[in-house]
C-alpha positions as CSV (number, residue, x, y, z in Angstrom):
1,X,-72.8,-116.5,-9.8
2,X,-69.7,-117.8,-11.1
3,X,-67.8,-117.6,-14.2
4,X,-64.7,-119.0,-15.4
5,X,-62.5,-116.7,-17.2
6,X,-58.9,-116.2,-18.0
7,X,-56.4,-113.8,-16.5
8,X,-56.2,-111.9,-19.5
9,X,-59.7,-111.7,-19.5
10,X,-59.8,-110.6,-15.5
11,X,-57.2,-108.1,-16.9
12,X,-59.5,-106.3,-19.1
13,X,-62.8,-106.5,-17.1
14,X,-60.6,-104.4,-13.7
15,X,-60.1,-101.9,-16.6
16,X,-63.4,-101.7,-17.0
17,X,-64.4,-101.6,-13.8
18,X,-61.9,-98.5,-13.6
19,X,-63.7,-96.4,-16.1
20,X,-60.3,-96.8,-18.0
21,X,-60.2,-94.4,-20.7
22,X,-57.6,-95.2,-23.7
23,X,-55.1,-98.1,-23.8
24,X,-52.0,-98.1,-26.4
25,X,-49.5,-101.1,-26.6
26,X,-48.1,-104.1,-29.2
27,X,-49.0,-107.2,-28.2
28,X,-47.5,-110.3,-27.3
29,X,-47.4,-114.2,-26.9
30,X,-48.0,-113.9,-22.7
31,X,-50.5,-111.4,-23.1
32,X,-52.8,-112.9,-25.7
33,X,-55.9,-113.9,-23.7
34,X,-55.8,-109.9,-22.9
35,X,-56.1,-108.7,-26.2
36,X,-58.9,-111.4,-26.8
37,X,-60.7,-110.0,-23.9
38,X,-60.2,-106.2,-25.1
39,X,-61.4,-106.8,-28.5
40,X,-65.1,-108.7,-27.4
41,X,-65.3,-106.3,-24.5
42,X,-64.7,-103.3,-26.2
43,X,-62.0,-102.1,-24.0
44,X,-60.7,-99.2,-25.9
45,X,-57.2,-100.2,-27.0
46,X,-55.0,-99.3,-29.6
47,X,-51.4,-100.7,-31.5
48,X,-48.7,-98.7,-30.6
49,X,-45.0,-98.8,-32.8
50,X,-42.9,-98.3,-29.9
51,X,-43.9,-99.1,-26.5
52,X,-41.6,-95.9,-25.0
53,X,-44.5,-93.8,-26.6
54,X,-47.0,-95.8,-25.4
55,X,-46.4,-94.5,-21.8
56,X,-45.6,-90.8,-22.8
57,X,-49.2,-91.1,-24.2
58,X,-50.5,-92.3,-21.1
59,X,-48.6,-89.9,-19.1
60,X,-49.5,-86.8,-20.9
61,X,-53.1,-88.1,-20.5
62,X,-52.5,-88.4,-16.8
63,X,-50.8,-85.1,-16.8
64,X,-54.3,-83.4,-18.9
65,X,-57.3,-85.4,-17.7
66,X,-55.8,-86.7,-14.1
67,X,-57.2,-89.6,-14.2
68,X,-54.9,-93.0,-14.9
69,X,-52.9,-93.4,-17.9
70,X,-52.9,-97.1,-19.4
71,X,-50.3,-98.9,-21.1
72,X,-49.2,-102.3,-21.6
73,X,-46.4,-104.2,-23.4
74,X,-45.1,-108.1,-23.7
75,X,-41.9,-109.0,-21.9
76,X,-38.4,-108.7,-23.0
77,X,-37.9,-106.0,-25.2
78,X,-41.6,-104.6,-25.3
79,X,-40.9,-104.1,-21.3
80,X,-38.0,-102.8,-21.8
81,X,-38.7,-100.0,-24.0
82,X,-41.2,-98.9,-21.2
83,X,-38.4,-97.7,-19.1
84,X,-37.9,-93.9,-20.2
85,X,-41.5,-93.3,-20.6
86,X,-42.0,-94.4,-16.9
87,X,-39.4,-92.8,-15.2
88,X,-40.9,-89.5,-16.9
89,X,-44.0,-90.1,-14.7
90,X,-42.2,-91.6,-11.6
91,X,-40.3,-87.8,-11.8
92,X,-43.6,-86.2,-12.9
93,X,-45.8,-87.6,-10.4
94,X,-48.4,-88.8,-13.4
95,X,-50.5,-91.6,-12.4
96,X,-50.2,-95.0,-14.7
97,X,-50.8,-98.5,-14.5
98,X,-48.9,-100.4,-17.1
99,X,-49.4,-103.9,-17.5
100,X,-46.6,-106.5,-18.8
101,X,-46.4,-109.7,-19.7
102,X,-43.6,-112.4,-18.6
103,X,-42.4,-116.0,-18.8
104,X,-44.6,-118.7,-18.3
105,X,-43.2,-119.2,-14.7
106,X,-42.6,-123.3,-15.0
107,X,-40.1,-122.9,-18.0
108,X,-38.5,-119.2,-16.1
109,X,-35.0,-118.7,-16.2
110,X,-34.3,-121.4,-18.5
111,X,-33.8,-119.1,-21.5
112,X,-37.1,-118.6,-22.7
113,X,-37.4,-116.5,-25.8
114,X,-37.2,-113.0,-25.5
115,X,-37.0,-113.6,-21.3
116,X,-34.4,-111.6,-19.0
117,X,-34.8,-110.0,-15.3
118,X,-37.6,-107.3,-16.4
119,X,-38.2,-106.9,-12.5
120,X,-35.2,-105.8,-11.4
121,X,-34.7,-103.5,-14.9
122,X,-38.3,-101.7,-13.9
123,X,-38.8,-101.7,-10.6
124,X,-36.1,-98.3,-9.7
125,X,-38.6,-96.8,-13.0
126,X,-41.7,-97.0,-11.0
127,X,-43.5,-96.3,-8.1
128,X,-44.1,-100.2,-7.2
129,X,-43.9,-103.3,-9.4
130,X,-46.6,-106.0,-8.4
131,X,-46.3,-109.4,-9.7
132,X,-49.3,-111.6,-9.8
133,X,-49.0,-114.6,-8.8
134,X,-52.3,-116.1,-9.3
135,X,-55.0,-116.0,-11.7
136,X,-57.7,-115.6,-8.7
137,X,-55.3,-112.4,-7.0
138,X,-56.1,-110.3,-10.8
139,X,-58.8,-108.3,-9.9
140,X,-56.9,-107.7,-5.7
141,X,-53.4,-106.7,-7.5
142,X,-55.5,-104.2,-10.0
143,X,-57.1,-102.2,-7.2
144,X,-53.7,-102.4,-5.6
145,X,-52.0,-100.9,-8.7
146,X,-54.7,-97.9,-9.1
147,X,-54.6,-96.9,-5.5
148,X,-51.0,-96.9,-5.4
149,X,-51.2,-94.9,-9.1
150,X,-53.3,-92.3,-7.6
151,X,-52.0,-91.6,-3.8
152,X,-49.4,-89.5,-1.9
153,X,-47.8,-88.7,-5.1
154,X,-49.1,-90.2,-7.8
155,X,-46.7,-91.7,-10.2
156,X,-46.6,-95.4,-12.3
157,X,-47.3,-98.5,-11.1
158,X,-46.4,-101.7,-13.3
159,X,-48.3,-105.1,-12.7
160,X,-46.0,-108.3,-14.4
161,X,-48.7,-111.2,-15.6
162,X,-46.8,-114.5,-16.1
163,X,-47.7,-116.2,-20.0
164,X,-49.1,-119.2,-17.0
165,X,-51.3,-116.6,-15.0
166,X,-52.4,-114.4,-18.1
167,X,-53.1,-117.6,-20.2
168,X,-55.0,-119.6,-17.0
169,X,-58.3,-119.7,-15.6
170,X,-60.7,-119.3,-12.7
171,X,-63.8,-118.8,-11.4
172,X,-64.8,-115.4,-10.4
173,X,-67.7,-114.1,-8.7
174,X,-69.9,-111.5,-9.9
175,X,-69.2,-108.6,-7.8
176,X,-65.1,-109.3,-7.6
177,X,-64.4,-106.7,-10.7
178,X,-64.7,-103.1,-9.2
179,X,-62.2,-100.2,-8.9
180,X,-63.2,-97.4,-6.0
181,X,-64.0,-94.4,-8.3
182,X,-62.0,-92.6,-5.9
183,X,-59.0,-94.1,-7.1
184,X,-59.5,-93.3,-10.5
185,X,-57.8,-90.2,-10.6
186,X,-55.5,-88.4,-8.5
187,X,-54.9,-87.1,-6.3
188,X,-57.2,-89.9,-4.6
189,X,-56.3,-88.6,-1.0
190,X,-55.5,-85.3,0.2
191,X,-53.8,-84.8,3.4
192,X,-53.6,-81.8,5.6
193,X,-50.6,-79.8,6.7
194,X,-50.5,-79.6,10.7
195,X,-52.1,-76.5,12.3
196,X,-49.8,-75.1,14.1
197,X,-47.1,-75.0,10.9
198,X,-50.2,-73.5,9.0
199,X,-50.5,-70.8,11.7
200,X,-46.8,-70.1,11.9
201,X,-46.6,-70.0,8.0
202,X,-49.2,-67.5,7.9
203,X,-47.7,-65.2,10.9
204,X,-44.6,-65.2,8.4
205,X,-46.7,-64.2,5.2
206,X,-49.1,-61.9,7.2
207,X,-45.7,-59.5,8.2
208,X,-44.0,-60.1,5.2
209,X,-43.6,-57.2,2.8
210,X,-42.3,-58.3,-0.5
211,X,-43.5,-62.4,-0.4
212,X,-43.7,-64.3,-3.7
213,X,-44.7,-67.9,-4.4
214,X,-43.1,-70.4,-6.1
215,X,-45.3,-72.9,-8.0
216,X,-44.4,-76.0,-9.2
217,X,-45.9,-78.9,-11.1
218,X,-47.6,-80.2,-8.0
219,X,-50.0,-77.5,-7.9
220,X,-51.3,-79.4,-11.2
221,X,-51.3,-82.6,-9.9
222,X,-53.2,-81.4,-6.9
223,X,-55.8,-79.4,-9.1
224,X,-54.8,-76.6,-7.3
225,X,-54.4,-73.8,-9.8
226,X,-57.5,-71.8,-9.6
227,X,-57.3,-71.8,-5.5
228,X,-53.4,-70.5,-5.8
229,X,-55.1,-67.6,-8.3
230,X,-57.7,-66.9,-5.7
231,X,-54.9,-67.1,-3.1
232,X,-52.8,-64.9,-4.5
233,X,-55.1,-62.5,-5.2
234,X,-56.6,-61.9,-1.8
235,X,-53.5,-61.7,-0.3
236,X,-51.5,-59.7,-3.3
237,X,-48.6,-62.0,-3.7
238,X,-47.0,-62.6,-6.7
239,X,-46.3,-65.7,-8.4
240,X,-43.3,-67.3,-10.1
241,X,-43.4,-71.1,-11.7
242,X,-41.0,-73.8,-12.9
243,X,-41.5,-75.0,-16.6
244,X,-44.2,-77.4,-15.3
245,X,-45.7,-75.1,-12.7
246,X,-46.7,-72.8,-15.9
247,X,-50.4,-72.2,-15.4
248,X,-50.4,-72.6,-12.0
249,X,-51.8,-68.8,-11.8
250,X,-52.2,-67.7,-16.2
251,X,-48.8,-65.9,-17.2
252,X,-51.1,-62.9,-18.2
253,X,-52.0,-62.7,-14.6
254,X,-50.6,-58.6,-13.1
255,X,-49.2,-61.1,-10.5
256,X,-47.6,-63.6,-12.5
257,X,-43.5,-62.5,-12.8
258,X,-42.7,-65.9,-14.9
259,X,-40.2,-68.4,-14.6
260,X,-37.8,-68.6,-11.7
261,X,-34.5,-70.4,-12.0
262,X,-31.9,-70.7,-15.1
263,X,-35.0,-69.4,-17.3
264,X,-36.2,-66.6,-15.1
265,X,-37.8,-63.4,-16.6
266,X,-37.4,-61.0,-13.4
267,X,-38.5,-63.4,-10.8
268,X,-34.9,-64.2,-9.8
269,X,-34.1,-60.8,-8.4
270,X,-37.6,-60.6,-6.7
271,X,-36.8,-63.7,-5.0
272,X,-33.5,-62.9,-3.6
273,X,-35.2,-59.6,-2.2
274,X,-38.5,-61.4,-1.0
275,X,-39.2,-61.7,2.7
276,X,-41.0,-64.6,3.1
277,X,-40.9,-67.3,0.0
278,X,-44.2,-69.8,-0.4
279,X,-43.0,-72.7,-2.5
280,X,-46.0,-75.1,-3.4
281,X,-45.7,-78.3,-5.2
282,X,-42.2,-77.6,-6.3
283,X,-38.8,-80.1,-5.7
284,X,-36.6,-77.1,-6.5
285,X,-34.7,-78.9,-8.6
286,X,-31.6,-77.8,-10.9
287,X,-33.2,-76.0,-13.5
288,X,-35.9,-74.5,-11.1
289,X,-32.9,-73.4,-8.6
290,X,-30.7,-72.5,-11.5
291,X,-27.9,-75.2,-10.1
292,X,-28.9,-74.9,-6.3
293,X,-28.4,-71.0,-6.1
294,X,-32.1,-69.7,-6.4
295,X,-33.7,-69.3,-3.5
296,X,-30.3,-67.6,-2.0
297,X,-28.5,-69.6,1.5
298,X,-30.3,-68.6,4.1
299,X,-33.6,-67.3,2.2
300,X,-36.7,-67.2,4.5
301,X,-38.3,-70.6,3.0
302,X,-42.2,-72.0,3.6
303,X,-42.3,-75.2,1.6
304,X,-45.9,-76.8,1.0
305,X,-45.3,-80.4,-0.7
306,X,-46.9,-83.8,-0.5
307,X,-43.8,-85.7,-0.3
308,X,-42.1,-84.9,3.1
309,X,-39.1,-85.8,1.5
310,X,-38.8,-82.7,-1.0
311,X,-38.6,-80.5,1.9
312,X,-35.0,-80.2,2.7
313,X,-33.5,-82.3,-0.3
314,X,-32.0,-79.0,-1.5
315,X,-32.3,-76.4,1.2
316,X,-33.5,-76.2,4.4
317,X,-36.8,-74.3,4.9
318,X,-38.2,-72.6,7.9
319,X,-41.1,-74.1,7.5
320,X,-42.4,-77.6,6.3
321,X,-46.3,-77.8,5.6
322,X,-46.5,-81.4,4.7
323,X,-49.8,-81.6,2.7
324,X,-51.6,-81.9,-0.7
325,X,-50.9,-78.5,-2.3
326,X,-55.0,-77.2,-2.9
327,X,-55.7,-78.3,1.0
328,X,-52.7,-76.3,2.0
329,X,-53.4,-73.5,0.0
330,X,-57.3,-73.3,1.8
331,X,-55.9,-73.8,5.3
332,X,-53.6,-70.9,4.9
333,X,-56.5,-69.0,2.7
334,X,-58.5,-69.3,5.6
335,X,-55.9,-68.5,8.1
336,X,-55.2,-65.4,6.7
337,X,-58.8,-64.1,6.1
338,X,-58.6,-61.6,8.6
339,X,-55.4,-60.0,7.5
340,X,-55.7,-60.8,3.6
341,X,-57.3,-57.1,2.8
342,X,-55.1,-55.1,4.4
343,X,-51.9,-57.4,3.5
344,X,-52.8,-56.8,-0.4
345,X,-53.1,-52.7,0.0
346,X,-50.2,-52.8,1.7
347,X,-48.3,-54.4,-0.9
348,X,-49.4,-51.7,-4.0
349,X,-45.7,-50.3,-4.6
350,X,-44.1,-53.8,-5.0
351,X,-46.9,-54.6,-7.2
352,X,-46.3,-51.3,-9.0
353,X,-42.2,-52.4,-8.7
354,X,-43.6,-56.1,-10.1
355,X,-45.8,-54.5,-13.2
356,X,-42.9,-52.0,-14.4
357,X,-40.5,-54.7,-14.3
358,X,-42.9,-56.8,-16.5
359,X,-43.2,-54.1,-18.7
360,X,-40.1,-53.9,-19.4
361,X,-38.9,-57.7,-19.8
362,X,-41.6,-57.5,-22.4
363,X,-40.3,-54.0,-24.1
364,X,-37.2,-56.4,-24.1
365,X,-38.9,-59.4,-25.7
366,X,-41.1,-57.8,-28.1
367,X,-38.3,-57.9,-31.1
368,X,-38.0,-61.8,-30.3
369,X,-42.2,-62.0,-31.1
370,X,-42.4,-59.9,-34.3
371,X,-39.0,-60.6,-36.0
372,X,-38.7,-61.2,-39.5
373,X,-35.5,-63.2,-39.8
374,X,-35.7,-66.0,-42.3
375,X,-35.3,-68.8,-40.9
376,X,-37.5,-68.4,-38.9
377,X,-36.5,-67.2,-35.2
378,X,-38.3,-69.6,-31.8
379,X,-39.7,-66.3,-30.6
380,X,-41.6,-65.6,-33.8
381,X,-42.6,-68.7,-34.2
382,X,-44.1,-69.2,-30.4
383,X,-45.8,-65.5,-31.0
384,X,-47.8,-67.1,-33.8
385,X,-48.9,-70.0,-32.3
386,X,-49.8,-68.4,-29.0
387,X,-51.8,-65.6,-31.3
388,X,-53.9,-68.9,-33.1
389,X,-54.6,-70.8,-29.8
390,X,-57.1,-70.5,-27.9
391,X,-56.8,-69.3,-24.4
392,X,-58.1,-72.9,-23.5
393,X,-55.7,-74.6,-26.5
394,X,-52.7,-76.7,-25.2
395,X,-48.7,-76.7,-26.1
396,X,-47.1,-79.5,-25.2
397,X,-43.8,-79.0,-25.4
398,X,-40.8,-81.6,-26.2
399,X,-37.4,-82.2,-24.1
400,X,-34.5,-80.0,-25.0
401,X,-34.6,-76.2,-26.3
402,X,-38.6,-76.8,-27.1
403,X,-39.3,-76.8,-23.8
404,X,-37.1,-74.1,-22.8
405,X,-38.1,-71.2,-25.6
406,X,-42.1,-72.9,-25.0
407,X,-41.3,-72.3,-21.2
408,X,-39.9,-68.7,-21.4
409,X,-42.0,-67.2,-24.1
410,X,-45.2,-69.0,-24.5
411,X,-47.6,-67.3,-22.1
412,X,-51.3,-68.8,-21.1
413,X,-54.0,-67.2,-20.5
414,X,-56.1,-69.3,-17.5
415,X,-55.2,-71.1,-14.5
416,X,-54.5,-75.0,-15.2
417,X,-52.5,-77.5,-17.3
418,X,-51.8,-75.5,-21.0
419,X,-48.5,-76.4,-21.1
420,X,-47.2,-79.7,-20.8
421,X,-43.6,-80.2,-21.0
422,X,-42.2,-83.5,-19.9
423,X,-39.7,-82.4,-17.2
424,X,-40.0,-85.7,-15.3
425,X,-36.9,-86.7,-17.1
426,X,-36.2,-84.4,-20.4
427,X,-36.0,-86.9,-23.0
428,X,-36.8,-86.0,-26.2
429,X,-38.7,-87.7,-28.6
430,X,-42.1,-86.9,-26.2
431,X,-43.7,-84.3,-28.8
432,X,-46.1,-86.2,-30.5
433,X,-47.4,-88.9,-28.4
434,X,-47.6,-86.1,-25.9
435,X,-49.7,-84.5,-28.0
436,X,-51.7,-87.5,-28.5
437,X,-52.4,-88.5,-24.9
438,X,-53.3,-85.0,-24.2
439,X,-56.1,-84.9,-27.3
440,X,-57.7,-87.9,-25.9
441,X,-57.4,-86.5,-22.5
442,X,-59.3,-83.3,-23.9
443,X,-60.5,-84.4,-27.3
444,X,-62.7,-80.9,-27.3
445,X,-59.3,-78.4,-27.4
446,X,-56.9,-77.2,-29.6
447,X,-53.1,-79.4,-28.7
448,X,-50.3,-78.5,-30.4
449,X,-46.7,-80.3,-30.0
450,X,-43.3,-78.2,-30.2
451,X,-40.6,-80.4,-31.0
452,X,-37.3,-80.5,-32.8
453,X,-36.7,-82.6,-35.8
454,X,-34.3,-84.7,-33.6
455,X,-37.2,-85.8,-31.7
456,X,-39.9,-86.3,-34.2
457,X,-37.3,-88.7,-35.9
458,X,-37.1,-90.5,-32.6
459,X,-41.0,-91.4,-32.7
460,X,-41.9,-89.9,-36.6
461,X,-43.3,-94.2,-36.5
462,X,-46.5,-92.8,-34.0
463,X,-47.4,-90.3,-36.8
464,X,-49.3,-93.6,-38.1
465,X,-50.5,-94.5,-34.5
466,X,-52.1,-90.8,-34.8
467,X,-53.4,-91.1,-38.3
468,X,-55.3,-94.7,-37.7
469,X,-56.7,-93.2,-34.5
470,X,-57.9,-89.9,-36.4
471,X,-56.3,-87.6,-33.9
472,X,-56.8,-83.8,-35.1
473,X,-53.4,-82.9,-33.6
474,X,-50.7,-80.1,-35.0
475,X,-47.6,-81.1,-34.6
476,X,-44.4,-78.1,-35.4
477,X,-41.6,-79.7,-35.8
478,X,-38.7,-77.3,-35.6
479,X,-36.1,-78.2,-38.2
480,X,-32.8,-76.6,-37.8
481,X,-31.4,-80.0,-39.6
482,X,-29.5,-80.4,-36.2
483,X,-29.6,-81.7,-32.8
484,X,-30.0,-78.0,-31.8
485,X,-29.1,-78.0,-28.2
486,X,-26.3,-80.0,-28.6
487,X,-25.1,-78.4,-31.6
488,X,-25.7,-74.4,-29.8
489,X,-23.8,-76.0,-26.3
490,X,-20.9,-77.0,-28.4
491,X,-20.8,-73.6,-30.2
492,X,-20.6,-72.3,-26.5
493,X,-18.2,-74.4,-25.2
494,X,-15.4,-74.8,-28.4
495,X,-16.5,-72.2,-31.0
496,X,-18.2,-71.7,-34.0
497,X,-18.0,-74.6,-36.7
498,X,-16.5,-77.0,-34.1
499,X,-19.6,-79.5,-34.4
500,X,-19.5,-83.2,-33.5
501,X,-22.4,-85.6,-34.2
502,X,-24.7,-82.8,-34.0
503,X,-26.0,-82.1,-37.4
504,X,-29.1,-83.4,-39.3
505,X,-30.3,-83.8,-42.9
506,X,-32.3,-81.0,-43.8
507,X,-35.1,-83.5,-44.5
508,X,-38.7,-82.1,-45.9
509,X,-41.1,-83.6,-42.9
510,X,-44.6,-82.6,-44.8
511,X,-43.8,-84.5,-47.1
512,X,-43.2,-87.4,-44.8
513,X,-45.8,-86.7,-42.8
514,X,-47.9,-86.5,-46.4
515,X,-46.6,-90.1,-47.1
516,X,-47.9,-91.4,-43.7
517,X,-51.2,-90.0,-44.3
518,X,-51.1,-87.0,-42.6
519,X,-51.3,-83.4,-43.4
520,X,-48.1,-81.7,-44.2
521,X,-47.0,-78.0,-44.6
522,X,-44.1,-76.9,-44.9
523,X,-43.2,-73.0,-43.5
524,X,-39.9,-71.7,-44.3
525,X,-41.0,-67.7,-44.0
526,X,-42.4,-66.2,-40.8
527,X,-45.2,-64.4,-42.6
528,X,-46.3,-67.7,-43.6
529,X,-46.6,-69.1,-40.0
530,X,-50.4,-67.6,-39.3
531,X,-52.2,-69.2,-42.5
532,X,-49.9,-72.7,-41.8
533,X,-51.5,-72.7,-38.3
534,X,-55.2,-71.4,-39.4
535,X,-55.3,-74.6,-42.2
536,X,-53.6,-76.5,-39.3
537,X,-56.5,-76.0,-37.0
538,X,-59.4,-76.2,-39.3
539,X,-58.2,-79.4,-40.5
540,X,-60.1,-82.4,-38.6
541,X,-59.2,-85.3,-40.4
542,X,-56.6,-86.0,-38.7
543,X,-53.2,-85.3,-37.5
544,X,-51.1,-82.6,-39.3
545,X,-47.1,-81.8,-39.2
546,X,-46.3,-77.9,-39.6
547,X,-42.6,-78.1,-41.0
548,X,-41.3,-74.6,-39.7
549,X,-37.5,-74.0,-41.1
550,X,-35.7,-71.9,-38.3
551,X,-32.2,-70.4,-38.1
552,X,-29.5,-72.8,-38.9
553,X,-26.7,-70.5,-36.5
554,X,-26.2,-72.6,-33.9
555,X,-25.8,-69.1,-31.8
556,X,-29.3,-68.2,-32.0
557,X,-31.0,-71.7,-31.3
558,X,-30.6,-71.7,-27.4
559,X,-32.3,-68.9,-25.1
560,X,-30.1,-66.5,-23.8
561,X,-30.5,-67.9,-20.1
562,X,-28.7,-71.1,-21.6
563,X,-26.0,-69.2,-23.1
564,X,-25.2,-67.6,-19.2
565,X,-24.9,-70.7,-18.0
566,X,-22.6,-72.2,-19.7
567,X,-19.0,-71.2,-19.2
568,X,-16.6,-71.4,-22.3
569,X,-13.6,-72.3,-20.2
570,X,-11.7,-75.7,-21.0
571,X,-13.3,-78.0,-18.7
572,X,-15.5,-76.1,-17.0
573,X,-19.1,-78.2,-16.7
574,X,-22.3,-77.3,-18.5
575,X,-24.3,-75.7,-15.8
């Protein structure tokens, strides 16, 4: 059977056909017939106030659930916006289909309201941009766009609708509106690394005596966190992770040593010392490598990545297992069944090394956890939250020093994606509609955002977004009335009290949060900080802002590993 339909329409009814799960976007002239079609279909889709956080919703969905983020935006300006919250995922590897409108195509390039070269502005921010050219090619170009979403690396694809193909009709058949389920999520294809690279990888981790593995966010992506635990255990090698690699094996693990890189706990020195180095789902890039110097020149390297690329864009390794992370990780499970046993024994005095070392990073930490200080110092502050969330509970963190303090001192407590920091690109502002996509990727857990005032202020317009969609969220917005990583770099760099551009007002967020119909408390004394969370919790009602007052001396805002990096000489660059 036939039936005539619009684009739009077609549009809504792929989505469908995907299983899509939540949609966020502002509307538009071109894209019309869509919205018309979501509304009596029951697609579920939602107004956005700034398309940017539109996509960091649909990425930090991507990032929690897996499955395909959604987004959509008119053209012009609405695409525009679209461009930092996409290039996040393109860096990410988060799989998204985002769907814009454009010109009606027989009055293009004539100066059509709101009308400029959206193509050539979006397409280096994605993974491909498909145009649709006619209303019949909707539902061929949709399955295009989720398959592309959800292989090799996953990462965003945008499809451009025309007002003319959006707005025009055709007659579809019955059975033209389906999406392969196994491109709904990603990874939808796993490859394999070659077996006779497997076999040599495992010859070099079999004799090795002090390996280690280095775990980035690909191990997520891939699902592959619980078979890296297993991994690791059998064969009693210990794990370090970037910022998004955290949870690839929990932090509480005996073999977890913690971050590697500019942020590193003791894994740094273990890695220089290590024999045999397993990097998994990691593109070693400057923060992981700590500006290209970790792992040392000459460093015996096995790299297991999807992209063949990766391996080699910053150091050669001696071996390239080019293959989805989880498969990997079971080919060289199984390759080293035989040997696994006695590998692990023989490794007890650099686990007993690993465990003292551990011990006393956290001897070392311990007065960051239980100070006192008013303001309130990070390492207090990420001591109570971690104490209220559950072991299954998620922190997404925000660009900038959230991310870093979140990174070094926040530890989980199980395999898989707790933490979600958006290291795709860094930008700030990703806080709270991160913490939004992640509850309605896992509306049954606890998700809490870190971020700095500077970037709630940057997207404070979503806390209404959150409030109409009733999403039980806690938000901690760290206000040190500053642009704190800017402001602690130029304390670094030129001295105390010479500050450019860097300070805030000291503005009272619960009550703006209160005033945007949210729940607002404000926290100005670390003692305070356990009841604030507990109220934050129970409350389910809705999305609540914890406004937690910490230090104001820009020489305490940045973690200690930021402070090494940066050298205070006249024009030496900030590493």
């Amino acid at each position: 059977m036939t039936n005539e339909m619009t684009g739009g329409e077609a549009l809504a009814r792929m989505l469908l056909a995907a299983n899509a799960g939540p949609m966020f976007g502002m509307g538009g002239f071109q894209l019309l017939p869509f919205y018309d079609a979501a509304r009596r279909l029951g697609l579920d889709h939602h107004l956005i106030n700034d398309e940017r956080c539109a996509v960091f919703i649909a990425d930090a969905y991507a990032k929690v659930s897996g499955r395909v983020g959604l987004a959509d935006a008119t053209l012009g300006p609405g695409a525009t916006n679209l461009v930092t919250g996409l290039v996040e995922a393109l860096n990410a590897g988060s799989p998204l289909v985002v769907i814009i409108g454009d010109a009606n195509r027989d009055h293009a390039g004539k100066n059509m309201t709101q009308e400029t070269d959206q193509a050539a502005i979006l397409r280096p921010a994605c993974k491909a941009f498909l145009t649709v050219n006619t209303v019949a090619r909707i539902p061929e170009m949709m399955r295009r766009a989720f398959e592309i979403a959800t292989s090799g690396r996953p990462g965003p694809v945008v499809v451009n609708v025309a007002e003319d193909v959006s707005h025009g009709t055709h007659g579809f058949e019955d059975d033209a509106f389906f999406v392969d389920a196994a491109f709904q999520a990603a990874p939808a294809l796993r490859c394999r690394p070659a077996r006779d690279a497997v076999a040599e990888a495992a010859r070099r981790l079999a004799a090795a005596k002090r390996p280690i593995i280095l775990a980035g966010g690909g191990v997520h992506i891939s699902g592959a966190a619980r078979t890296l635990t297993r991994f690791a255990e059998a064969n009693g090698i210990p794990v370090a992770h970037t910022l998004t690699g955290k949870g690839a094996i929990a932090c509480t693990h005996p073999l977890s040593v913690g971050l590697f890189g500019r942020y590193d706990r003791i894994a740094n020195a273990l890695i220089e010392a290590s024999d045999a180095i397993l990097v998994v789902g990691c593109k070693l890039g400057e923060i992981a490598t700590k500006r290209y110097t970790v792992p040392p020149p000459g460093a015996p390297v096995i790299h297991l990545d999807s992209v063949a690329e990766e391996m080699g864009r910053t150091l050669n390794p001696d071996v390239r297992l080019w293959g989805d992370a989880r498969a990997g990780l079971e080919d060289l499970e199984d390759a080293l069944a035989s040997s696994a046993g006695t590998s692990a024994s023989g490794r007890a005095a650099y686990h007993s090394e690993i465990a003292a070392k551990m011990d006393a990073w956290r001897e070392q930490a311990a007065p960051r956890y239980t100070s006192d200080e008013v303001p309130i110092a990070m390492g207090r502050l990420l001591h109570e939250v971690r104490q209220a969330l559950p072991d299954d509970g998620i922190l997404v963190a925000d660009g900038g020093f959230a991310a870093h303090w979140g990174g070094l001192l926040f530890d989980t407590r199980e395999p898989g994606r707790t933490f979600v920091p958006d290291r795709g690109f860094a930008s700030i502002g990703y806080g709270l509609p991160g913490a939004m996509g992640a509850k309605l990727a896992a509306p049954s857990r606890k998700v809490v955002a870190l971020t700095g005032d500077g970037g709630f202020n940057m997207t404070l317009g979503e806390l209404e977004t959150a409030v109409r969609a009733n999403l039980a969220v806690t938000i901690i917005v760290v206000n040190n009335a500053a642009s704190g990583y800017v402001k602690a770099l130029q304390h670094l760099m030129y001295g105390e009290g010479n500050y450019q551009s860097s300070d805030l007002n000291d503005t009272n967020y619960a009550a703006a949060a209160t005033a945007l119909g949210a729940k607002g408390i404000r926290v100005e004394a670390p003692d305070d900080l356990a009841a604030a969370l507990g109220k934050a919790f129970a409350h389910e009602g809705g999305p609540t802002v914890l406004d937690v007052v910490v230090t104001r001396d820009a020489a305490k805002m940045l973690p200690a590993a930021d402070s090494r990096a940066v050298k205070v000489k006249k024009g030496d660059r900030v590493a």
